[in-house]
C-alpha positions, 0 to 999 in steps of 0.5 A: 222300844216295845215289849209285849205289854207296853210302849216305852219311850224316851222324850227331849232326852230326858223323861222316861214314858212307859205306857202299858198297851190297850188292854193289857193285863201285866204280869210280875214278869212282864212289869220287870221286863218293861222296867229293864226295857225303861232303864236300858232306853235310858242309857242307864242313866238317872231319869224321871220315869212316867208309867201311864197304866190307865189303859191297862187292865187292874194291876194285881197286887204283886205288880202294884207292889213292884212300883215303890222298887222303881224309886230304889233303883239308881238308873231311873227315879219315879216322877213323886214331886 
């Protein structure tokens, strides 16, 4: 799957990867659409999600914040172990 800012896979059917494209500089509103991409690629289903975001540009703070959400969301779990 794809959005306009990153690249989101789904591997051995259990670890949710989103990586932001080369570059990119996300927004709020692109940062919830690659969510809503993630949980969807899913199946909706409670997985471990890896954001890789070294390629992207800084994040803004507003976007950085929108990370610990991830952890409430019961679709998908942040990989924090």
């Amino acid at each position: 799957m794809e959005t306009n800012t990153a690249r989101i896979e789904l591997r051995d059917n259990e670890l949710l990867i989103v990586r932001i494209k080369d570059g990119a500089c996300q927004s709020l509103s692109d940062a919830r659409e690659n969510l809503a991409t993630a949980i969807a690629g899913g199946q909706r289903r409670r997985r471990p999600l890896l954001v890789d975001i070294r390629r992207a540009q800084p994040l803004e703070a507003e976007v950085r914040h929108l990370t610990p959400l991830v952890v409430a969301l019961p679709a998908i779990a942040a990989v924090s172990s």
